[in-house]
N, C-alpha and C positions, 0 to 999 in steps of 0.2 A: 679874613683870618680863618674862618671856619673851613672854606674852599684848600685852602693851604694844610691847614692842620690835617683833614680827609685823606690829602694828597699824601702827606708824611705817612701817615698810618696805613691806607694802600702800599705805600712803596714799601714799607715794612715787611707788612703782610704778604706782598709780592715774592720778595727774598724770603721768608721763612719759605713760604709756602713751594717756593723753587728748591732750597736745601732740603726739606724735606722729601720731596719725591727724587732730587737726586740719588740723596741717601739710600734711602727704601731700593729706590730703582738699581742704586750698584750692588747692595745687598743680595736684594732679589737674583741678577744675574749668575751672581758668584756665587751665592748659594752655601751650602755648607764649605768649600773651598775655602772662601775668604775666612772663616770660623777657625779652619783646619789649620791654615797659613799661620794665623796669628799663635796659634797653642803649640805650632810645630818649629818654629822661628823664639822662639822663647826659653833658651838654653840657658844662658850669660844675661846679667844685665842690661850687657850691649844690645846683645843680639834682641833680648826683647823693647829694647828703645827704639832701636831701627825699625821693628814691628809695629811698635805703634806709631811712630812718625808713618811710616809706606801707609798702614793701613788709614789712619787719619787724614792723610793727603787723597786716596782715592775713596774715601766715604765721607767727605767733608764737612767730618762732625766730631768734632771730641769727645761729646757727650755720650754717642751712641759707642764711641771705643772704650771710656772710660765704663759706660754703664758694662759693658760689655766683659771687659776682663773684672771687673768686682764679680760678676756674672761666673765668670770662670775662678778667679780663685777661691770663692764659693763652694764652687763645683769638686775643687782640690786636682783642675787641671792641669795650674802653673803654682809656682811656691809665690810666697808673697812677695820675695827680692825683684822676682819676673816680673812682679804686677807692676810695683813700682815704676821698673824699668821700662813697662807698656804704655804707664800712666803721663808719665815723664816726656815720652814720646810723642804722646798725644796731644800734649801741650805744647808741644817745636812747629807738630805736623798740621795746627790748625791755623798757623800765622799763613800756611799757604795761600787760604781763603783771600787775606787781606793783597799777596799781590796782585789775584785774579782781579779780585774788584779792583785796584790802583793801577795797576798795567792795563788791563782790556776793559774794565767796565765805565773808568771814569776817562781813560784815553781817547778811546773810540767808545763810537757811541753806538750799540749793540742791539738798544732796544727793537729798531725795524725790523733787521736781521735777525731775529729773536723769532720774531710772530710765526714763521713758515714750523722751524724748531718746533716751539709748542703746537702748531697743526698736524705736523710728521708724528711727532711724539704722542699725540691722542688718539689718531688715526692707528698705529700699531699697539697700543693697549686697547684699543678698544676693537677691532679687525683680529691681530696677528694671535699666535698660539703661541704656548711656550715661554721660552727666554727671550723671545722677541716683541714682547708686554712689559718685560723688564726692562730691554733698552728703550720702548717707547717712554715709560716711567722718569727715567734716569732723564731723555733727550728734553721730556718736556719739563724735568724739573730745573736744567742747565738753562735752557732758554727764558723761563722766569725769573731767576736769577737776574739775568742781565735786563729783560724789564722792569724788573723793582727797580732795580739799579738807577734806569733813566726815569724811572716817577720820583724816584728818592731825589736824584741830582734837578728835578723841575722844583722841587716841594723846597727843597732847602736853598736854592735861589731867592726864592721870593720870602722866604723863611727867613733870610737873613737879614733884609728889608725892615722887617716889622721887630725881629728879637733875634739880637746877635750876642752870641754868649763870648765871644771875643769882648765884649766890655765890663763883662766882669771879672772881678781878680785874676790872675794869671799866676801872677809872682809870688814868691812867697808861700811859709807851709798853709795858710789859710787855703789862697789859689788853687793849688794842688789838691789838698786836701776835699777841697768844690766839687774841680773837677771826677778826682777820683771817684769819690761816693757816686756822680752821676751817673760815672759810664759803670760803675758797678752796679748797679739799681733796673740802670737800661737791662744790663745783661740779665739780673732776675725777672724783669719783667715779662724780656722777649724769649727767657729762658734757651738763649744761644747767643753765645761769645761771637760768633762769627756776624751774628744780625748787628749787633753793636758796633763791631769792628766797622762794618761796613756804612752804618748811621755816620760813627765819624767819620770814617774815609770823605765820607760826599761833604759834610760838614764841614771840615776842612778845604774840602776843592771848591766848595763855593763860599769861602771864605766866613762864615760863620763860626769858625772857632778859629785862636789861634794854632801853632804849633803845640807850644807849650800843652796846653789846654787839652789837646789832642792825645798829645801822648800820654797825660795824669790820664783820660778817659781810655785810650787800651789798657794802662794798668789796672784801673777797675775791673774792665771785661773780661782782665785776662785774671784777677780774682773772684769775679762773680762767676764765671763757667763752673766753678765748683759745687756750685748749688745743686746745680743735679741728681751731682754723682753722693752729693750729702742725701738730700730729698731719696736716692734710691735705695738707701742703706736703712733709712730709718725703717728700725723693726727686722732687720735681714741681722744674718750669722756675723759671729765677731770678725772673720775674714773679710767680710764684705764693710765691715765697720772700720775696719783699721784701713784698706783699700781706700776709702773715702775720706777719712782723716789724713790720710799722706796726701792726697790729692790735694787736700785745702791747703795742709802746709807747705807742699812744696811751693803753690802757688803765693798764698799770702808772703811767703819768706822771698820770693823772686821778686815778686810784687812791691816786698818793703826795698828790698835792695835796687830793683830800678829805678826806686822813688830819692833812696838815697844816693843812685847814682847819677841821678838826671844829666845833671851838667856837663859830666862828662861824656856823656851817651851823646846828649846833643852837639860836644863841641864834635867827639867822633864824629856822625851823620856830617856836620860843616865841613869837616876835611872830604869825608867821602865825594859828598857836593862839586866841590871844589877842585879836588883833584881824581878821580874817580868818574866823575859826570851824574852823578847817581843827580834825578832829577826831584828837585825842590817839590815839597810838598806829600801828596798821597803814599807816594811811593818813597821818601823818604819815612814817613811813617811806618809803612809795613817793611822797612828795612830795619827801623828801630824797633817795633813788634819783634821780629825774629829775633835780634840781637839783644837783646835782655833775658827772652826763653832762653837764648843758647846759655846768656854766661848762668844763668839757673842750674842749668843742665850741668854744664862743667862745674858749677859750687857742689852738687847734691851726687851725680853719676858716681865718681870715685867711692863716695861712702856710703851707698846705696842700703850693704848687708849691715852695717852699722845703725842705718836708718829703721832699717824694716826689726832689726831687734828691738831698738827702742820702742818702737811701735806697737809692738808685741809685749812688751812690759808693761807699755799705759794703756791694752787693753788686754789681759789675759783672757784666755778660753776655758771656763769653766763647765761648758756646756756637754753630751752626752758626747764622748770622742767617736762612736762604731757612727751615728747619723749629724757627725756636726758641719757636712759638706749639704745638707738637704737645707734650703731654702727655698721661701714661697715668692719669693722676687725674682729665680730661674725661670719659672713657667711663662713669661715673658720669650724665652730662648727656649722653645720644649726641647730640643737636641742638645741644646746643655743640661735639661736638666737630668733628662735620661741618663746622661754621661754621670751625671752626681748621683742617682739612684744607683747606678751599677759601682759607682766607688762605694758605697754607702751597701751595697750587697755584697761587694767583694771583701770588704773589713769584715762586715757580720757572720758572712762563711767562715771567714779566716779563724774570729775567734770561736764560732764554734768549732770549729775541726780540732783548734788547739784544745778545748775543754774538753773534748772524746777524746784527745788522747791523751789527758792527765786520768781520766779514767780508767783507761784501758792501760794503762802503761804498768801499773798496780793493781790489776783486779781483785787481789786478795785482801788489802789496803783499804778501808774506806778512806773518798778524798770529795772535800766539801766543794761544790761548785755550785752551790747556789747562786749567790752574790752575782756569779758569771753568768748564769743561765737566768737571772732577772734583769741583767741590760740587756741578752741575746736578746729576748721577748720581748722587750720593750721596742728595739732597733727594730726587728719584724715588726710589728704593730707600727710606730710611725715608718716605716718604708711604704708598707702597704698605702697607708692617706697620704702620702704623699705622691706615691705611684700613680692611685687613683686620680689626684689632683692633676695629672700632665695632660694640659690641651691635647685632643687629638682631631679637632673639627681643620676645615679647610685646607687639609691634607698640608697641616704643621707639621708633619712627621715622613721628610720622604723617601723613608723606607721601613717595612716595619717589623724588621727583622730582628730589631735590638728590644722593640715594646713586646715582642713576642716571645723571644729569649728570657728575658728577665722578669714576665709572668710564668714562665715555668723555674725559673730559679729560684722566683717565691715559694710557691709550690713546694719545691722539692726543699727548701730551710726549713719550711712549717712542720716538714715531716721531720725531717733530720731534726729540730729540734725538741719534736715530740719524744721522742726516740733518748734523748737528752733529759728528758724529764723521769721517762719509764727507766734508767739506767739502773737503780737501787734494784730493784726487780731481778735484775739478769746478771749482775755483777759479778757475786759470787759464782754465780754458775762458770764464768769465762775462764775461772783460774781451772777447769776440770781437764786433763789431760788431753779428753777428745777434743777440742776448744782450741788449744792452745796453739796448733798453726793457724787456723781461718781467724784468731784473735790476729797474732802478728802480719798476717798481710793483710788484712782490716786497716790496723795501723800504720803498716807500711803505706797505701791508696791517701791515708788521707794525709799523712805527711807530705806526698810526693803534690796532692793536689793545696796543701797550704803551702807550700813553698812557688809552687807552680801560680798561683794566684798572688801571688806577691814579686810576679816577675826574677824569680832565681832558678827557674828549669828553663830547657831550651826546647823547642817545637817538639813537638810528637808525644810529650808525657802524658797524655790522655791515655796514650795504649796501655800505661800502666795500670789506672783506675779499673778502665775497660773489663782489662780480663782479670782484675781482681773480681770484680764486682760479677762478671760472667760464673767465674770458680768457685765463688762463694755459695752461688744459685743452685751448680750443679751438686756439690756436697751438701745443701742443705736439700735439696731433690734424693739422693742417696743415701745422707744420714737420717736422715726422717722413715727411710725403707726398712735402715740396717736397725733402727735402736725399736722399730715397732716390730720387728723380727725377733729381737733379742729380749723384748720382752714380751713376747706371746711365747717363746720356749722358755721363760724364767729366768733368763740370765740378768736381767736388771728389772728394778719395779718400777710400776707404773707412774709414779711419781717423779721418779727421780727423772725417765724416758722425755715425760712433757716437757721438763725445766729444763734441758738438753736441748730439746727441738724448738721452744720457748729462744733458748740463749742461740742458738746457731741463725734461726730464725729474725733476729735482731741483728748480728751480726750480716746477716746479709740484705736486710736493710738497709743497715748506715753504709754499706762498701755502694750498694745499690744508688741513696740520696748523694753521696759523695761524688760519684764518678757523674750522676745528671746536671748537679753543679757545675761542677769545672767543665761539664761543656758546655752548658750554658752562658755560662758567666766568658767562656773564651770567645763567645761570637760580639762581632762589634758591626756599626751603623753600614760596614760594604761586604757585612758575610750574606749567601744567602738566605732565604729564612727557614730559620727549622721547621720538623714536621709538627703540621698540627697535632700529633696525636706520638707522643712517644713512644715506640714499639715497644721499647724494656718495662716499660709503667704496668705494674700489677696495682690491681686495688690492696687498701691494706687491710 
């Protein structure tokens, strides 16, 4: 019994241990691609269900797609209807696993043929350079697979010998009810629905479970997968929280409903059998696996945006709106998270730009922005710890033209928002007639670049900022000549001259921090990298 139980728990371990370097290893290859596909495919509902089915089917893990889009919509890559519709997908696209195993693992017998695989496979990660480390990865974690597979299908031969769970209940809500909890338990154990899947598959093929029995234990595994994507939320943003809650329900609600549809599921599969050829057993299983996800899919897909509001009502977002895309469960994915840092400096510019120009809109006017300029600060300050917080060891980041952009975008908000604070100072002065064009194309720069950051200008509107912020430079170089001119012959006092030079002087700051923004903030993960050393950066 001991020798056998060993055997069970190697063949287990075999299969994780195979999925996971699959996983990793297709990961690895694709690279940010496979990241990009999924956020870029994510339109419609549909479109993002197709997405996470493809992506689910060629990284053969639910877990890693679901952790993945909470990940993103986190990030506030995709809206939350997308997520759903990722999530949903990835729970059709993981039944895949089960024909692999019923078709080729328990058909044919793969384990011999397996060994050269995992030789090949170690040999090129551990030898080759490159992406060709990643296919050895992926090769040698496919070839494990199908050895667990033949230690799994030795163990539960003799496994069923000694304790055959075929003799207990089957029928009936008890039976069901058995089974279910088991293959649910399995899957938190093994913490993957697809190791389970595959537990009964063999179980079934060596007759140690019945049908029935069978099938209550994929609807377990196919509600215990959720554990994960729960377990990765805990303590993460309310998006990633409600992401993980839809998860559970979609699946516990598919879950009840296959349980209450059993009978008919199975007399379907009998006619399939029967007329169809579809062959008895494993593989009628993972036909029944898939066809309970689908009709899930088709109960939940049509009401998907009805869903995702509901959702959004039992868990509101109370939290700070400019950084409530920054979570500490991203740095897992540093290139998402970076992407959520740059959403997360793209709102914070935005509403500063809009606060300078409630300001500047009425200079004569006082206009209260406290209130606004104590979230800015805030939003800076946790940017910053968080920014700090993004892995950069093991060359997690590869390229780093977006961690280098967006420490000079920091930068330049810390100033722009200083500049924010000092505004009482220079206010008045702006209404003063010399003022009043470098005030309005001040204005105009940063309007052009909060519009422009919020995706409603079309390519090239930097040139605007540009030569604002150029113009600004050059008349604050010339009125700084003309007003110390004017008052060393007495035409204005000394006073008045500084608060002039003071006000134009600010002005040509903020047209200055504006226009490094928006170019800043417009570089992304395939621009070059900007210059280490900003040529326009005067110290202040």
């Amino acid at each position: 019994m001991t020798a056998l139980t060993f055997k069970l728990l190697g063949g287990i371990g075999l299969f994780l241990l195979g999925m996971v370097l699959l996983t990793d290893g297709i990961k690895a290859f694709a690279g940010d691609a496979l990241r990009r596909s999924l956020v870029r495919f994510t339109g419609t509902p549909l479109k993002a269900f197709s997405s996470g089915a493809l992506t689910t089917l060629a990284v053969q893990s639910s877990s890693a797609t679901t952790i993945t889009v909470i990940g993103f919509v986190s990030a506030g890559l995709i809206g939350f209807p997308q997520a759903l519709g990722v999530v949903m997908g990835a729970s059709l696209g993981t039944t895949g696993t089960g024909w692999i195993v019923s078709v080729l693992g328990l058909k044919v017998s793969l384990g011999t043929w397996a060994m050269p695989l995992v030789a090949i496979g170690a040999f090129l990660k551990l030898l080759a350079h490159g992406r060709l480390q990643s296919v050895g990865l992926a090769l040698a974690g496919f070839g494990l697979i199908f050895i667990g597979i033949d230690t799994l299908q030795l163990a539960m031969a003799g496994l069923s010998a000694v304790f055959n769970l075929a003799n207990l209940p089957s029928a009936g809500l008890l039976g069901h009810a058995l089974a279910l909890g088991i293959g649910l338990l399995m899957t938190v154990v093994l913490q993957s629905s697809s190791a389970a899947v595959a537990t009964t598959l063999t179980a079934l093929h060596a007759g140690a479970v019945n049908f029935d029995q069978a099938a209550s234990l994929v609807i377990g595994a196919a509600i215990g997968t959720t554990i994960t994507g729960a377990l990765a939320a805990i303590g993460a943003s309310v998006p990633a929280q409600r992401t993980a809650l839809a998860h559970v329900l979609f699946n516990a609600a598919t879950g009840l409903v296959a349980l209450l549809l059993l009978p008919g599921f199975l007399w379907g599969i009998g006619l399939a059998q029967r007329y169809l050829g579809l062959d008895a057993g494993a593989t009628s299983l993972a036909a029944f696996h898939t066809a309970f996800i689908t009709v899930g899919v088709l109960l939940f897909l049509p009401f998907v945006d009805h869903f995702a509001r509901w959702i959004e009502r039992l868990l509101p977002d109370r939290g700070p709106a400019l950084t409530s895309h920054l979570d500490a469960s991203l740095y897992q994915v540093p290139a998402v998270a970076l992407e959520a840092n740059g959403r997360a400096l793209v709102d914070t510019a935005r509403e500063l730009l809009s606060a300078l120009q409630a300001v500047l809109a009425t200079p004569a006017q006082p206009v209260d922005v406290s209130v606004r300029q104590a979230e800015i600060d805030s939003a800076l300050t946790r940017i910053q710890v968080f920014f700090a917080g993004i892995p950069t060891e093991n060359h997690a980041l590869p390229k780093p033209a977006l961690r280098v952009a967006q420490l000079h975008a920091i930068d330049h908000l810390m100033r722009l928002a200083s500049r924010l604070r000092r505004v009482d100072g220079v206010r008045l002065r702006l209404a003063d007639a010399r003022l009043v064009d470098a005030t309005q194309a001040c204005c105009q720069a940063m309007a052009l670049t909060h519009d422009a950051l919020g995706g409603a200008v079309a390519p090239g509107w930097l040139v605007g900022p540009a030569d604002t912020a150029r113009d600004l430079a050059q008349r604050q170089m010339a009125g700084r000549r003309t007003v110390l001119r004017e008052t060393a012959e007495g035409q204005a006092a000394p006073e008045d001259a500084l608060h002039v030079l003071d006000a134009l002087r600010w002005l040509e700051r903020v047209a200055h921090h504006t226009w490094r923004i928006g170019h800043y903030l417009s570089i992304d993960a395939d621009s070059p990298a900007p210059p280490d050393v900003d040529p326009a950066l005067r110290d202040e």
